[in-house]
C-alpha positions, 0 to 999 in steps of 0.5 A, a space after each residue: 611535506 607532512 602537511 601536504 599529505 595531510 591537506 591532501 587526505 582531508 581533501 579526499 575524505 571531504 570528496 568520499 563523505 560527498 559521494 557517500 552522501 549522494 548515494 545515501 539519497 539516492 538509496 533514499 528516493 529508492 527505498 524511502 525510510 521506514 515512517 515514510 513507508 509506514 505512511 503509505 501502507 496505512 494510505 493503502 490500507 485505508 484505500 482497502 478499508 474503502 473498497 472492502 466498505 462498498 462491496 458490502 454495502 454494494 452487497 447488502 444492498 442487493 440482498 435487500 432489495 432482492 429480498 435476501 434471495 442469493 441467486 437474485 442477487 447474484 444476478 443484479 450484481 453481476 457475479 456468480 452465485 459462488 462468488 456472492 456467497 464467498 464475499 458473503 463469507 469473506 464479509 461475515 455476511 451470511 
């Protein structure tokens, strides 16, 4: 009788740990582990870094062929002058 009880606990526990078990990766595919998340913010970043990359050469560009007038520049990019002078500064441009 003992033993029955016994079989039927571990039993129980086996089907308990499963279940466990499957919801631990579903939280996983969820909110994947912390080195995966580093992973992807660092992919962000370089993404950022890329972007941030063209604006200034879009800008210094720009400037260049503008003869480093702001208001001109502005204009070739399509941007307000205001706008041009904040990346400028955002960018240690000016």
């Amino acid at each position: 009788m003992k033993l029955n009880t016994v079989m039927m606990a571990l039993k129980q526990a086996e089907k308990n740990h499963k279940e466990q078990q499957a919801l631990w990766e579903m939280f996983d595919d969820l909110w994947p582990p912390e080195e995966i998340h580093d992973q992807i913010e660092e992919e962000d970043k370089c993404l950022h870094k890329e972007v941030d990359e063209f604006i200034i050469d879009r800008i210094a560009a720009a400037l260049k062929e503008c003869n480093h007038n702001r208001t001109h520049t502005a204009d070739k990019l399509g941007i307000k002058r205001e706008t041009l002078l904040a990346k400028m500064k955002k960018y240690c441009l000016l």
